[in-house]
N, C-alpha and C positions, 0 to 999 in steps of 0.2 A: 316722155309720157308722165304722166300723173294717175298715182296710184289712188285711188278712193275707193272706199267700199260702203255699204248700208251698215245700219245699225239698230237692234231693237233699243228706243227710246225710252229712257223714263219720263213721264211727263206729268202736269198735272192734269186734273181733270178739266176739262173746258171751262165748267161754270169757275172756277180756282184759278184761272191763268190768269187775269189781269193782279189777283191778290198774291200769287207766288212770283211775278216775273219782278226783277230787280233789276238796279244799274249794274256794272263790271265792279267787281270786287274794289279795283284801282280806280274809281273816278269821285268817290265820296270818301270822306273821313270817316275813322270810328264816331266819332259826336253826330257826323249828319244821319249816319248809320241808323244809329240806335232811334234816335227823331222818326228818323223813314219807318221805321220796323214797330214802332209803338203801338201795341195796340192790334198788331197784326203776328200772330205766332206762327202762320205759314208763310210770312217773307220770307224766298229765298237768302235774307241777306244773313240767317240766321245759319246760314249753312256756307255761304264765303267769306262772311264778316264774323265769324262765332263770337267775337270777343265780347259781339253787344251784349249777351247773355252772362257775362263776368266783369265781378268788379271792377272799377275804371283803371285801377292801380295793379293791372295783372296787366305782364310784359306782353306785345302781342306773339311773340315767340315760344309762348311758356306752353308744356305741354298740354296744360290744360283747353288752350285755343283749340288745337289741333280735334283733341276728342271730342270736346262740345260741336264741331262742324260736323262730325262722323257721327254722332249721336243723334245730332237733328235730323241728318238726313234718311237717318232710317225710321226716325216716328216718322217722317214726311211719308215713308214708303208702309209703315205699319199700320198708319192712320189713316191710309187709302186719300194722302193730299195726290200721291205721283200714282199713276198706274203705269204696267209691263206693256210694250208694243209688240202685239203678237209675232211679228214677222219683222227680219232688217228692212229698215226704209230709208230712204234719200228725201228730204222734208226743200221744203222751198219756203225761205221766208224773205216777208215784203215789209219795207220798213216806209213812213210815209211820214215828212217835213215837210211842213206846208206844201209848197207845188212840187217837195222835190221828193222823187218817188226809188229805191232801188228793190231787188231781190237777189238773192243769192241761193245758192244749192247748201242745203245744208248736210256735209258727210262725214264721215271717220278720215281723217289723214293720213298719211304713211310716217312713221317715226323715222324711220331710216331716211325717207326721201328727201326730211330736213335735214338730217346728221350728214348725209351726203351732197348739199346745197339745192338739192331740187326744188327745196321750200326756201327760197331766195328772203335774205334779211336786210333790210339797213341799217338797224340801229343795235349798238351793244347791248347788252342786260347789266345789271348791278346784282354781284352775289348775293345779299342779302335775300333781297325781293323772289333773284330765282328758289334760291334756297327754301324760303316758304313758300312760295307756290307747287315747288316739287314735295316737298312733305305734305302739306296739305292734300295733293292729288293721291300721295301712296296710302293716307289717312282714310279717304274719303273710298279709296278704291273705286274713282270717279273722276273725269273730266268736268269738273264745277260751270265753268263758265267756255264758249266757245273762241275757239282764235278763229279773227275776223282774216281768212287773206281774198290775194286777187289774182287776177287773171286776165293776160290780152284777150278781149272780149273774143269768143265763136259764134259763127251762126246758128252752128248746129244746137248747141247751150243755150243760144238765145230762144230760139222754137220751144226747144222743152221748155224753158220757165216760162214762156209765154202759154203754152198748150195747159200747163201745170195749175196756171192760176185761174183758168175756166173754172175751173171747179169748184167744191165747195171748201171750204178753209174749217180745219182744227179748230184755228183759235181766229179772232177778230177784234181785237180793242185796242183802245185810246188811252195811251197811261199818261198819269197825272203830271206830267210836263208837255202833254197835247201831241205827243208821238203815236202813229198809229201802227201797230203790230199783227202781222195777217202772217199765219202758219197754214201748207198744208201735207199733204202725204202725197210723196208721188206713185202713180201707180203703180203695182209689181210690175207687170206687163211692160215698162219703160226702165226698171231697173238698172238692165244690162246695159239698153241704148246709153240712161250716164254714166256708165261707168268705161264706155265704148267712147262717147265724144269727152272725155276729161283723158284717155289715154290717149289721146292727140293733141293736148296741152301739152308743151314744153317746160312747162316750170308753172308753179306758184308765189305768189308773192307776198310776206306776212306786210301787212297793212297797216292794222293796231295788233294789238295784243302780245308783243315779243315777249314778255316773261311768260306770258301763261302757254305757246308756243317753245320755249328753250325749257321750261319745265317738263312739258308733255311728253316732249322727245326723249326730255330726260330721263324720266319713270319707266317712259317703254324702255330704256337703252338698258337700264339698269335692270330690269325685272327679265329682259333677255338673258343677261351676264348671269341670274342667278339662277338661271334655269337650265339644267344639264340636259335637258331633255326638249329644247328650245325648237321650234320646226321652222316658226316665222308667221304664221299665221294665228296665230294667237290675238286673242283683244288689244292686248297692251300693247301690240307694236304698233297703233294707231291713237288717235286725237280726234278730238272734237273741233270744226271747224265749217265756218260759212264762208262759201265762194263764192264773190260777188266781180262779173263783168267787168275793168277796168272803166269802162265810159260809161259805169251809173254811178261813179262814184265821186264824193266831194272832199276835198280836203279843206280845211279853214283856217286863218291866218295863226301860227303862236307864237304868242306876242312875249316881252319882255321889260319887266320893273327894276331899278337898282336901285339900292338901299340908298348911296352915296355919291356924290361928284369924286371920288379920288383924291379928296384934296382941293381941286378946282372949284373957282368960284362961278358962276353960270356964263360969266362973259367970256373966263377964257375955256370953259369950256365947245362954247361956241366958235372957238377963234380956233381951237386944235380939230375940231371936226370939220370946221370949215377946208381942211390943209385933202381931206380925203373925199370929201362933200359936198356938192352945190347943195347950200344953206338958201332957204326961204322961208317967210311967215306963208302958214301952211290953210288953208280959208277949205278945204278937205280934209281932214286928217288921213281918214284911210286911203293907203295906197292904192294909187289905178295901178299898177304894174310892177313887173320886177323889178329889182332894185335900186325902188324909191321905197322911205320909209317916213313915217310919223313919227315925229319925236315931241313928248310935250312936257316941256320945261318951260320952270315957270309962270304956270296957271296958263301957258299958251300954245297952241301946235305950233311946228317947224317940219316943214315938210324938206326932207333929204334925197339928195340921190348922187349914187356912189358914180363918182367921174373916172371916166376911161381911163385905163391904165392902173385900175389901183385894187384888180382883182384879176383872175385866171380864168378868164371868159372859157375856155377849152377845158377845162377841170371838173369831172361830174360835180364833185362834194362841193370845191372852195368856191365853184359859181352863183353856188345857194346864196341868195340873199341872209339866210341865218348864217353864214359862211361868212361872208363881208363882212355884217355887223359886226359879226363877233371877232373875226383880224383886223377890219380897221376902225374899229371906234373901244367896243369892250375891254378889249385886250391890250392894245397901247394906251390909250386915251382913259380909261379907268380901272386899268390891271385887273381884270376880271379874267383871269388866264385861263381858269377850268372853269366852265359855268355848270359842272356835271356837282362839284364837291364846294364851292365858293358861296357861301351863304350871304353876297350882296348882292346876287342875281334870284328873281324870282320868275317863274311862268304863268303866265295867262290863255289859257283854251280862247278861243276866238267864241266862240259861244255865247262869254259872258260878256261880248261886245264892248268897244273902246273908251264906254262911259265906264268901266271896269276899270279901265287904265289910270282915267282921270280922277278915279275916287280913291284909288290907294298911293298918287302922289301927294292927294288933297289930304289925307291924312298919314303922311309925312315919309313916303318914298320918294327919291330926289328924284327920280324922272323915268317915264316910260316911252318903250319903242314900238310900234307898229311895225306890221310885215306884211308886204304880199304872200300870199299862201304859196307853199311850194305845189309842182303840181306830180299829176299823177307818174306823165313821162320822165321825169327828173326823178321819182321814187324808184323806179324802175330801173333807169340808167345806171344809178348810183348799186343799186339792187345787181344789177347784169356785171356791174366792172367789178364786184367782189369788196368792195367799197363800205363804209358807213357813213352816214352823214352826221352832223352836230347833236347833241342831243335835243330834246325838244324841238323839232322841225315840224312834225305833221301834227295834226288835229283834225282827226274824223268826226263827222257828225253825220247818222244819228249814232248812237252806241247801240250793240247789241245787247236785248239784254238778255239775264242771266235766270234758267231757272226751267226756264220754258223747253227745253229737250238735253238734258243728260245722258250722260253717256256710261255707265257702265266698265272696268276695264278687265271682267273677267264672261260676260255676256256680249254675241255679236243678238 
């Protein structure tokens, strides 16, 4: 089963939600940040990003981040940017990419249900990262932004979001990268029925957002341990998080840059990839399918694909096309052994598309890799065997953003 429960929201006010909603904390820089937020003093980013509010030369770790995030967010709440949702709700939100359309339930998660694998993960975290986002959430005494997971789609889930978005929507706008955002309040009257068809889900699946996910859990774990007087139903032993159907969902290619040939000069580079690779001039770059890739060295594509025999076709993780690249070309052929810690590997979201790839060899990275995108059943796979995959593998699009329902961790 799958625990979720309602939650009274902090939100902003209707007319204020195209100007308070922001990206994920994690997908812009402090510099684009502060760009984004200029000029705008109720951007949310002012409340997951605080740093843009201090000097450039303050560490992002320094305590003063942390309180400037906690500080904003309460003029947000003193200044009447957020209002109180009178009653716990279950929210549906619809996110809309050109033709490509999903929604998800938006609810409180179970901390526990991730600490005990019920919230299925594939990818590691880096202490750093969790470390700030678990301070920041004890800070803020708030779930900032939502963990996006998934779920083998239901019919009965599917009906409600469908029945849910008759109606009239919260919020409805077009933020300024042409992404269209539609919020709304699911009835009380259907409350129980989600919370009845999510307890006949077997699992959930974190999607994006693993730090802000292993943070979450984490706050609840700890704010339990501190509490002699702990019952379980408390705020904190939950998260903020959007469940979205597994077949509305898109992953997109992530791609990869290296600073250097290893040493090699382009020809015999081509001659050592050739040994695990059918090598061609590539007149496509992006790949139709799995394990073919785009490689463009040289000012030119070469289109690759990994020849039989020379990966573990039966193997959730090593069958990943990010799996191959990275054992048989990365790793021997340009000793890129950890691509997590190795600062001559870089990543590219598929978002910024392949002329991406081409402008940062053109301006002097030795050579970039295309990938077919992993897909959802392979996330999942990997996800069910207890498994992790490489880092940098998926790439979601659209992002949720950030700002538009808060959560609270001492108010259900």
């Amino acid at each position: 089963m799958s625990d979720v429960r309602p939650f009274r929201a902090l939100r902003p006010r209707p007319e204020l939600a195209a100007r308070v909603a922001s990206p994920p904390y994690d997908v812009i820089s402090s510099e684009e940040a502060r760009k984004m937020a200029e000029g705008n003093e109720i951007s949310f980013l002012h409340v997951n990003k605080p740093e843009i509010d201090l000097p450039r030369e303050v560490d992002l770790y320094d305590d003063r981040v942390y309180a400037t995030g906690a500080r904003n967010l309460r003029r947000f709440m003193g200044a009447g940017v957020f209002v109180r949702e009178n009653e716990p709700c279950f929210y549906v939100y619809q996110q809309r990419m050109g033709d490509h359309v999903q929604a998800g339930m938006v609810v409180a998660a179970s901390c526990q249900e991730y600490a005990d694998g019920l919230i299925k993960r594939h990818e590691l975290t880096r202490k750093d990262k969790e470390d700030d986002r678990t301070r920041h959430t004890h800070e803020l005494n708030a779930n900032a932004g939502p963990v996006f997971l998934t779920y083998r789609k239901s019919a009965d889930i599917d009906a409600i979001l469908e029945a849910v978005r008759k109606g009239s929507p919260i919020y409805d706008f077009v933020a300024s990268d042409g992404i269209a955002h539609t919020v709304w309040i699911v009835p009380a009257e259907q409350v129980e029925e989600v919370r009845a068809a999510f307890g006949r889900v077997p699992a959930l699946y974190v999607a994006d957002g693993h730090h802000r996910a292993a943070s979450a859990a984490r706050v609840g774990l700890e704010r339990k341990a501190a509490n002699p007087e702990h019952r379980g139903d408390e705020p904190y032993n939950y998260f903020l998080a959007v469940l979205f159907p597994h077949d509305q969902l898109r992953i997109m290619d992530y791609n990869r840059v290296v600073k250097d040939l290893g040493g090699l000069s382009e020809k015999e580079l081509l001659k050592k990839v050739g040994e695990k690779f059918t090598v061609a001039p590539a007149s496509e770059p992006r790949p139709d399918a799995p394990r073919r890739f785009g490689m463009f060295l040289g000012g030119k594509w070469h289109r690759l694909e990994a020849k039989p025999g020379t990966f573990a076709a039966d193997d959730p993780v090593r069958s990943l096309d990010v799996a191959i690249l990275q054992e048989n070309l990365l790793a021997p052929v340009l000793g890129i052994a950890d691509p997590r810690t190795d600062k001559r590997i870089d990543f590219v979201g598929g978002i910024r598309g392949l002329g991406e790839l081409e402008r940062r060899v053109k301006e002097g990275w030795a050579a970039a890799f295309a990938l077919f995108p992993t897909s959802l059943d392979q996330l999942m796979s990997v996800a069910d065997a207890g498994l992790v995959m490489p880092p940098k593998s998926t790439w979601f699009e659209p992002k949720l953003r950030s700002g538009l329902l808060v959560r609270t961790l001492d108010t259900w």
